[in-house]
C-alpha positions in Angstrom: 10.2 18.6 -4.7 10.8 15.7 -2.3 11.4 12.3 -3.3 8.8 9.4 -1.8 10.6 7.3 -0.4 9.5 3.6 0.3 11.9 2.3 3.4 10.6 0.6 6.9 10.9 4.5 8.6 11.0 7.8 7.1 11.9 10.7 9.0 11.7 14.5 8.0 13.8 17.5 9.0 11.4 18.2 12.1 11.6 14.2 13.2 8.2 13.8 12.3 7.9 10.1 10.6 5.0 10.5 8.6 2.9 7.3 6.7 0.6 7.5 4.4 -1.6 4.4 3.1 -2.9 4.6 -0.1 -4.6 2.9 -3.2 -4.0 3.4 -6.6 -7.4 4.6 -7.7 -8.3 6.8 -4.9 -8.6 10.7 -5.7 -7.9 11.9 -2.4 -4.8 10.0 -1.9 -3.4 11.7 -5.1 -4.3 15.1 -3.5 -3.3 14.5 -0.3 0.3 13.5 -2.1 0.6 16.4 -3.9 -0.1 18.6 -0.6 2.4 17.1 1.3 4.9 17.1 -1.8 4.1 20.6 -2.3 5.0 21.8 1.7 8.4 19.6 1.5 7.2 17.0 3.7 8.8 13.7 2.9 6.4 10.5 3.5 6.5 6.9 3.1 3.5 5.4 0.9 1.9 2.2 1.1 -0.5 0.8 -0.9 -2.8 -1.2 0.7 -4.2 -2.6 -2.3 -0.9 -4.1 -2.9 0.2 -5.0 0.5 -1.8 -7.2 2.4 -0.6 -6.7 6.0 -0.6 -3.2 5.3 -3.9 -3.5 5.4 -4.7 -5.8 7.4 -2.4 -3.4 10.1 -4.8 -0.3 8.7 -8.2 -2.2 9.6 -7.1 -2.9 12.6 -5.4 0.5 13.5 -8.8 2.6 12.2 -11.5 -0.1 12.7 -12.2 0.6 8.5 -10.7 -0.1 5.3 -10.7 4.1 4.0 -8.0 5.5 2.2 -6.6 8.2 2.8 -4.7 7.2 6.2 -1.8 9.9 7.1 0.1 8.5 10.2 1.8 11.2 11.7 4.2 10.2 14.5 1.5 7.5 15.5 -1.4 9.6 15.1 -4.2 8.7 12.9 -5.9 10.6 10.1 -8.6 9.5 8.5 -9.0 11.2 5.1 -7.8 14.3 3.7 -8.4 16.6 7.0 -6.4 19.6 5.7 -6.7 21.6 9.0 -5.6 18.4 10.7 -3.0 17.6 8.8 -1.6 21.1 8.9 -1.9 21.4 13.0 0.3 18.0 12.8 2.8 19.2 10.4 3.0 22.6 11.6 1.8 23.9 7.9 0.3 27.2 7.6 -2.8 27.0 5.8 
């Protein structure tokens, strides 16, 4: 199982830097987690329920204040879009 790591850039065996904004409450956020956990994709969380310019940064990168975000090499997900999030990541479904 990978560790979740927590410094400014996080970078996985492929390269891929991968982000994932979160709040500590949110279902989806947990599940979305687990999935990456669960394919050996190493992320960097931050709560933005915790970390104001976090958020602020999210608002102004999605136009909304959702959580799930995945950031994938500086492309936006909004939610837990599995077949998104796989064509990203390269994940088989």
């Amino acid at each position: 199982m990978p560790l979740v790591l927590h410094p400014a850039e996080v970078v996985n065996d492929n390269k891929m830097t991968v982000k994932i904004f979160t709040t500590p409450a949110c279902p989806y956020c947990f599940t979305l987690k687990e999935f990456l956990k669960e394919h050996d994709i190493v992320f960097e969380e931050i709560d933005v329920f915790k970390d104001e310019k976090a958020r602020e940064d999210l608002i102004k990168k999605t136009g909304k204040l959702e959580a799930p975000v995945l950031e994938i090499d500086g492309q936006i997900i909004v939610g837990f879009d599995k077949g998104k999030v796989c064509g990203l990541l390269n994940i088989e479904e």
